[in-house]
ROTOR-442277 format. One record per atom (N, C-alpha, C, O): y, x, z. Coordinates in steps of 0.2 Angstrom, whole numbers, plus 5000, padded with zeros to 4 digits. Last residue first. Layout:
# residues N
YXZ...
//
This chain:
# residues 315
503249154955503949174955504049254960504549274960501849154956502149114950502849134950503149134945501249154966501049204961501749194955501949234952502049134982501949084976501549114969501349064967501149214997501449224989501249174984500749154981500249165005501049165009501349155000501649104998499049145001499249085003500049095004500449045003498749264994498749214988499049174993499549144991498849345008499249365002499649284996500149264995497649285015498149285018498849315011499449295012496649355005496649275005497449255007497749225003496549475006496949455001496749385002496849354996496249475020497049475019496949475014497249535014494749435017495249375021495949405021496349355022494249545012494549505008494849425013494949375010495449695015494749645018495049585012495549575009495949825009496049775012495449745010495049755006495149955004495849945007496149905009496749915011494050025019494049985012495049985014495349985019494350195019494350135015494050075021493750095026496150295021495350245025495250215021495750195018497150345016496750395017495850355020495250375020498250265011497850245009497050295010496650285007499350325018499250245020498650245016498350195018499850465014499250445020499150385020498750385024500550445003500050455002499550465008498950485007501950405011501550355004500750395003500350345003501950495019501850415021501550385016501150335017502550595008501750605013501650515015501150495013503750525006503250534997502350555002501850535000504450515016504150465012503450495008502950475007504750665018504350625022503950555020503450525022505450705007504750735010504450705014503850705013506250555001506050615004505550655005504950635003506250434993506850494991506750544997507150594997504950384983505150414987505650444987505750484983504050264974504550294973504850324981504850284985502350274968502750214973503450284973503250334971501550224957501750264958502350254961502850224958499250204957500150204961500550244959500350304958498150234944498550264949498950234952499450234947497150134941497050194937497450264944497250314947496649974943497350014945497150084942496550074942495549904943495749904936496449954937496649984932495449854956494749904952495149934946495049994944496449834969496249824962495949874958496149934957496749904979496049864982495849824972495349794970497949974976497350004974496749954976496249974973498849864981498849894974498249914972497949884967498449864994498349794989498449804983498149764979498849964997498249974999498149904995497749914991500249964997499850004993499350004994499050044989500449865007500949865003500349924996500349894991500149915019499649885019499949865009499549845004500850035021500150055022499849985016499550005011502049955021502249985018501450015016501350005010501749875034501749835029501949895025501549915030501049985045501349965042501249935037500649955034499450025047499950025053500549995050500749965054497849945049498349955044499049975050499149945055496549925056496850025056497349995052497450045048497849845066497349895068496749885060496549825060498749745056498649755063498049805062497849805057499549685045499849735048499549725055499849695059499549555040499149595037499049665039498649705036500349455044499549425041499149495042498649505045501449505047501249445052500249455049499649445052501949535035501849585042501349565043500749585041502149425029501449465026501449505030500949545029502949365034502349335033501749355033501149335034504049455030503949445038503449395038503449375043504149435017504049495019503649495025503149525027504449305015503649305013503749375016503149385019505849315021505449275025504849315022504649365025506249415011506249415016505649415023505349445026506349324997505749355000505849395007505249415008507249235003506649205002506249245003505849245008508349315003508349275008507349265007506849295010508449354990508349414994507949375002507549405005508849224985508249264981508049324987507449334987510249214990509649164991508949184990508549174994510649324985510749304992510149264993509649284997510049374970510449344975510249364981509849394983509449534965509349494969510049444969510649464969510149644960509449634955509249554959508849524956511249734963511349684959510649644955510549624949510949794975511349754976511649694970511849644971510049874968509849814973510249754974510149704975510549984963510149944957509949864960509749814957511950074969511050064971510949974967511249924968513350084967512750134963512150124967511750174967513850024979514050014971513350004966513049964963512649994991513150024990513250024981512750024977512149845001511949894997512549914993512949864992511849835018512249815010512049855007511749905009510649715029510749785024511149765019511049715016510449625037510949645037511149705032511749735032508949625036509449565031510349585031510749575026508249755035508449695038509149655033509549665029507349905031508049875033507849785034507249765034505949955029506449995032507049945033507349975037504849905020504949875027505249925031504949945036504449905010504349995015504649975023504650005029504349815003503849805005503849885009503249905011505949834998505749785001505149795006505349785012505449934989506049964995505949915000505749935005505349894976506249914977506349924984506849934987504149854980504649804976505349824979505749794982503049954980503549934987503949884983504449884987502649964968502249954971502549924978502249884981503350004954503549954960503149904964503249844965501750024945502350034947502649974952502449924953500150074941500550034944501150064949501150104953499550114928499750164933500450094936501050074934497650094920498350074924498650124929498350154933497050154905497350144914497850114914498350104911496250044897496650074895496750084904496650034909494649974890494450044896495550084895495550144892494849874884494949914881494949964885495350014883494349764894493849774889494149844886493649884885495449774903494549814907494049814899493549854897496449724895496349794899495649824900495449884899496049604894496049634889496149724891495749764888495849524909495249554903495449604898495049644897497149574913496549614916495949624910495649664908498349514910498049544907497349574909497049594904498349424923498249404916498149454911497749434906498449534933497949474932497749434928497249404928499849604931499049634928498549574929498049584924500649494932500449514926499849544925499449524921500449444946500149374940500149434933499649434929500949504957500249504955499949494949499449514946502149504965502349504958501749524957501849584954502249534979502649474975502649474968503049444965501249634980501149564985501749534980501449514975501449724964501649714970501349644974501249604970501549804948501249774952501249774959501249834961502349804932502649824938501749774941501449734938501449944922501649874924501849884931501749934935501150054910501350054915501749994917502249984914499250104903500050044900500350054908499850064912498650234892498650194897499350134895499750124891498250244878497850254884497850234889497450214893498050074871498350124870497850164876497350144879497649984858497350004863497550054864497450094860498449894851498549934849498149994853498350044851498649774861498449774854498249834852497649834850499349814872498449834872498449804867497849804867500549784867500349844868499849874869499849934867500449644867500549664861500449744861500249774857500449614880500049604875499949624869499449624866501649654886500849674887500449664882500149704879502249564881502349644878501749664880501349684876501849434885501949444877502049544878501749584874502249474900501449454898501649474890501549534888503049604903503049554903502349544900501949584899503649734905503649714908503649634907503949594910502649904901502849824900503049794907502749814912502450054893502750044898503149954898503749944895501150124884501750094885501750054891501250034894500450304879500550234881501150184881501550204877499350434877499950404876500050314877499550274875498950584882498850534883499250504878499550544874499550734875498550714877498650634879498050614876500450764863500450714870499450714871498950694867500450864852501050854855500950814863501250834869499350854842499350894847500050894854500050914860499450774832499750834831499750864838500250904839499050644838498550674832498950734832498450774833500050614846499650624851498850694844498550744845501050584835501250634841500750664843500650724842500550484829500550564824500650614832500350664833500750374839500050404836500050484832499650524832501950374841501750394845501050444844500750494847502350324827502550374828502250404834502250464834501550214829501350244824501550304825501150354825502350134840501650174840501350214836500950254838503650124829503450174836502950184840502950234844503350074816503750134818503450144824502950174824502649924815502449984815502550054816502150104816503049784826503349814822502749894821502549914826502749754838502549704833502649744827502349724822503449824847502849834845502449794841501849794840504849784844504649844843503849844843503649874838504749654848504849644841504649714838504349724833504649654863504149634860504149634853503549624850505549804869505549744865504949714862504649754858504649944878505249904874505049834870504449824869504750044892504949964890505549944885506149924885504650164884505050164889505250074887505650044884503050244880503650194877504150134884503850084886502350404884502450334885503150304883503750334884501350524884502050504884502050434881501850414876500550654895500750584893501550574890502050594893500650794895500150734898500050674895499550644893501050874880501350854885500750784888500450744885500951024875500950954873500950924879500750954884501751154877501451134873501151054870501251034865503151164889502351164889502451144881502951124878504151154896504151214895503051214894502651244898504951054901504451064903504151134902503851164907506151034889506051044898505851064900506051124902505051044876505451094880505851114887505851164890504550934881504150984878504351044880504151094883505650834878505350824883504950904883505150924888506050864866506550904870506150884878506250924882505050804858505150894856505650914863505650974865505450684858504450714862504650804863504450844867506450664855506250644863505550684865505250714870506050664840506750724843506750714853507050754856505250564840505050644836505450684844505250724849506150474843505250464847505350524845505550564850506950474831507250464841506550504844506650564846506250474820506750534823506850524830506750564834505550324821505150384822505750434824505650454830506450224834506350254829505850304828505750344833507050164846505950164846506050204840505450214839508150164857507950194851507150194851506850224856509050074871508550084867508550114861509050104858510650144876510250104873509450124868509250164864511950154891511250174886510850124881510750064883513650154882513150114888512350114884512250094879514350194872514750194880514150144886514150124892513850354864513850264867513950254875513750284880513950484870514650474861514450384862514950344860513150524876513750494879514150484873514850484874511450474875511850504872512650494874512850434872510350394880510650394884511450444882511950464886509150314875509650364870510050344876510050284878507350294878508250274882508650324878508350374877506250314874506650284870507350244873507550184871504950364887505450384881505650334876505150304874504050434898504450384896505050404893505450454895502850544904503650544901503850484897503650484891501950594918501850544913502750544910503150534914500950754922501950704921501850684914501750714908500250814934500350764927500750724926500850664929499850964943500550904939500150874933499950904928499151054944498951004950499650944949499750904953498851114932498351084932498451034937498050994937499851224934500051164929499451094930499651044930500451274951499951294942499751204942499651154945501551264958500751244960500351254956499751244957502551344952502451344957501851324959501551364964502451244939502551334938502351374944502151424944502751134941502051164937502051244939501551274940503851134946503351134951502851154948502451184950504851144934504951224941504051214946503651264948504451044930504251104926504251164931503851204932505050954938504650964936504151024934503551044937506450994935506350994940505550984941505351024946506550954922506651024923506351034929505951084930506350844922505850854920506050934920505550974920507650794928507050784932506550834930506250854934508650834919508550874924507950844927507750884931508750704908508350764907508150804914507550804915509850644915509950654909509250714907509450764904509250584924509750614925509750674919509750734919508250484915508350514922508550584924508150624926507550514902508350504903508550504909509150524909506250544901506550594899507450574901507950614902505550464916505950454910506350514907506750534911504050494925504650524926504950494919504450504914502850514936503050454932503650474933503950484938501350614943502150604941502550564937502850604933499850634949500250604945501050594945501250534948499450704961499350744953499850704949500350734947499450704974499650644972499950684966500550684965499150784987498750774983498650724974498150714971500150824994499750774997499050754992498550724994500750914986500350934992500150884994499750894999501550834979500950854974500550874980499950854981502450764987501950724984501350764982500750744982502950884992502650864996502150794995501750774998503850904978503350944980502750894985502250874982504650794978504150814972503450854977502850834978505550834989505050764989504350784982503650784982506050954983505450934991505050874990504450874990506850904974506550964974505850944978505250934976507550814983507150784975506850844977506650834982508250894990507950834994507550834989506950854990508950974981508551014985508150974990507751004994509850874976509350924972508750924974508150904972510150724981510450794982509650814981509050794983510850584976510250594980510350674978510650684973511650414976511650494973511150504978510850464982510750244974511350314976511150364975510650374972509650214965509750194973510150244977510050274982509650254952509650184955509750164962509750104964509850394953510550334946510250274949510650224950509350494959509950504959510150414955510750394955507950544955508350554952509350534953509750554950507450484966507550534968508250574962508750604963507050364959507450374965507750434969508150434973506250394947506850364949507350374955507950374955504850434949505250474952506150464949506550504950503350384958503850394951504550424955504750434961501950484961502650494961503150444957503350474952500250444964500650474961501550464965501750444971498650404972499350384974499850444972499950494976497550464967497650374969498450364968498850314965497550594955497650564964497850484963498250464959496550594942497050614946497250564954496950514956495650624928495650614934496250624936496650674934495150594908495750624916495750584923495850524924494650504906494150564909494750594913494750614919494950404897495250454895494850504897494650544893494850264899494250304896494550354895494250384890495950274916495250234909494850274906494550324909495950394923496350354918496050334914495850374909495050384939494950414932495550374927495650314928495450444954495350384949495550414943495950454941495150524969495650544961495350454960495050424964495650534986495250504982495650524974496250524974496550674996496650614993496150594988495950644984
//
């Protein structure tokens, strides 16, 4: 696999990382150890260094799970990026944000110990509130982290233009945004501010929940415990469907073999992307995600023409 450097940082790592929600079991049904275990694995054997993982995903056990693979491939072929300020503590009846300095402190130290390392790749602010970054507690507290040796990276994790913004205010090392064919406009608005502060980017919901993996059809339900069944309407699911079956049609012919291929290959055909980190629940995904981009170039630019015309930007 090609690496891409994380901005100014000089860290290097594989094009195409892990996140690792899904495996964890809490947003797209249960999901069994020893599947998660592998799947981990056969990302890093693909060559895909990067890891995107929330200290609160399953309540910590991911980062254990983690920790077993450092120890198994030596530490250098793992980089686990740690999202933190979910207090997912069960004395409250429903998780909640914490940016405070003791939260951020008492998250970096348990993250550390999971892990079973000394300072940690990266640790990142678990999308929060525009008031929180406007405010000086939790970068600040981030900043003492990375100054005491605790995080070699540190960042945050946005989900909108105003938080973007106020994030690379603070020029962090990297920012985690959602980037997909349906959802282009945020890194595109941010880009000048990005490319001027050399900050990486680690694009997330790159498949858009599954959609762009182009494995089910309209008849698909989705069960209690899967994050899908309640993230769309009918109507909303309807729409992007059709733009799904558009963007086959446009962009999925000889060497792309899948919309899922061609679905990653428009992530990375952006300069400013640092790493992918497409969600897998098997051995066999987590390798598909990381051969789809093994040819270059990664799209022509007549299918990103064919993209801007199917895709409203705007919705």
């Amino acid at each position: 696999m090609r690496t891409r450097t994380l901005g100014r940082s000089g860290v290097s790592v594989g094009e195409v990382g892990l996140g690792t929600w899904g495996i964890s079991g809490e947003g797209y049904g249960s999901s069994f150890e020893l599947t998660a275990r592998a799947t981990l694995r056969a990302a890093v054997d693909a060559g895909g260094s990067f890891v995107e993982v929330a200290d609160s995903y399953r309540e910590g056990e991911v980062l254990g799970w983690i920790a077993d693979l450092k120890r198994d491939v030596g530490a250098d072929k793992v980089f686990a990026s740690v999202r933190v300020g979910v207090d997912r503590d069960p004395k409250h009846p429903v998780p909640r944000k914490d940016f405070s300095r003791p939260y951020l402190t008492a998250a970096c130290e348990r993250a550390l110990k999971k892990l079973g390392v000394d300072c940690l790749d990266a640790l990142v602010l678990h999308n929060p509130a525009l008031s929180t970054l406007t405010g000086d507690e939790a970068w600040a507290t981030l900043s003492d982290l990375k100054a005491a040796g605790k995080a070699r990276l540190i960042g945050v994790s946005v989900g909108s233009e105003g938080v973007g913004r106020a994030a690379l205010a603070h020029t962090p090392d990297l920012v985690v945004l959602p980037y997909n064919l349906y959802l282009p406009m945020l890194l595109h608005r941010l880009s000048g501010d990005i490319s001027r502060a050399g900050v990486a980017v680690v694009a997330r919901s790159p498949l858009a929940y599954g959609l762009l993996a182009d494995g089910w059809s309209g008849a698909r339900r989705f069960s209690d415990d899967d994050h899908r069944l309640y993230r769309w309407t009918p109507q909303d699911l309807t729409r992007r469907m059709k733009q799904r079956d558009a963007l086959r049609d446009a962009l999925v012919h000889p060497p792309i073999a899948s919309l899922r291929e061609a679905a990653l290959r428009y992530v990375l055909a952006n300069g400013l992307v640092s790493v992918v980190v497409p969600g897998a629940r098997t051995p066999d995904q987590a390798t598909e995600n990381a051969r789809a981009v093994e040819r270059e170039p990664m799209l022509s630019e007549a299918s990103l023409a064919d993209v801007a015309r199917i895709i409203d930007p705007e919705h």
